[in-house]
N, C-alpha and C positions, 0 to 999 in steps of 0.2 A: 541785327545789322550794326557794324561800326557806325565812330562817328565818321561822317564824311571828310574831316579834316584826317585821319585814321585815312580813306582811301586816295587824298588828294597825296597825302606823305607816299603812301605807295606808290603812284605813277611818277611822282618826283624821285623816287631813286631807279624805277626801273629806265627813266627817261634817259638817266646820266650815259646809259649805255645803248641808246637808239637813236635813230633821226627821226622818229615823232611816235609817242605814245599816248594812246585817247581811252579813257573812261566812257566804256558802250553804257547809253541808261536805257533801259527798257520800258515803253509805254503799250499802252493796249493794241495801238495801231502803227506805232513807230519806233524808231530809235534815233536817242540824239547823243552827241557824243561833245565830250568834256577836253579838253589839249591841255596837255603838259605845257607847250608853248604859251597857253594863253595868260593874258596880265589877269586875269581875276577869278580864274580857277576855282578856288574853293564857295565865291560868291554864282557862279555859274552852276555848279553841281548843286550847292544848295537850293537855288533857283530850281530847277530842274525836278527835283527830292519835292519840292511843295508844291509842286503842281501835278505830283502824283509820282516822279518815274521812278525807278529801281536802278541803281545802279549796281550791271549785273559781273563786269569782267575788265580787263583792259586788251586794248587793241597794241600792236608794236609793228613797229615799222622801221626795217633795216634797209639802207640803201647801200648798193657797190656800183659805183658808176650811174648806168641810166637803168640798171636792174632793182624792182623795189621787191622785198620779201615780208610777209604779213604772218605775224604771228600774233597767237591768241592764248590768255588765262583767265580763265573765271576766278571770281574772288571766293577768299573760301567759304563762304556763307553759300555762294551756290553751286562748289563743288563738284555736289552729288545728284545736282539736280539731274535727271537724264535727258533735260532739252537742250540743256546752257552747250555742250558741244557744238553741236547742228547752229545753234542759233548765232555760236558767235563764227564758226566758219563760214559759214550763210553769210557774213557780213564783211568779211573778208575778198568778197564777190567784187564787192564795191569800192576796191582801195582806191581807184581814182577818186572817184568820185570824195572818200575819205582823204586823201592827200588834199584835195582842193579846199575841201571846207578847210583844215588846218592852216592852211598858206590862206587863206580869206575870211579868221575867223573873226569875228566881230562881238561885241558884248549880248550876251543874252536880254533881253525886254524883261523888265519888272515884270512879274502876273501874280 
């Protein structure tokens, strides 16, 4: 795996050309997601990274008007996995729900 400041630079350039781009990390039983927008990014993901999760792809999100469009790439570490598809369009499910936390997101808790 990269270093994580390696996948923060990534979502920072793919950000330049979206209206919000989020780092899916994958846990046993959840997933939490990292924002381009957010003031403390790379201290978030790391956060995140030591309490177990993986961080597996990025989420993007284009807007035209009141129409939102959700696209997905796995980072290349998980390529070839043959879940990482399903699992990040599976997540995609949930753009509202993903828009809001973005527009409400709040600093990650020390653990």
């Amino acid at each position: 795996m990269r270093k994580t400041s390696d996948l923060i630079q990534e979502m920072t350039e793919e950000a330049k050309t979206a209206w919000v781009v989020a780092i899916a990390v994958g846990f046993e039983n959840e997933t939490k997601f990292v924002f381009s927008s957010g003031k403390n990014s790379l201290d978030d993901l790391n956060k995140l990274v030591k309490r177990g999760g993986s961080p597996i792809g990025l989420l993007r999100f284009e807007k035209d008007n009141t129409l939102v469009q959700g696209l997905y790439r796995p980072f290349e570490e998980y390529a070839n996995e043959p879940w990482v598809q399903k699992y990040l369009a599976d997540l995609l499910e949930n753009t509202g729900e993903i828009i809001a936390l973005s527009q409400n997101q709040q600093n990650l808790p020390d653990y």
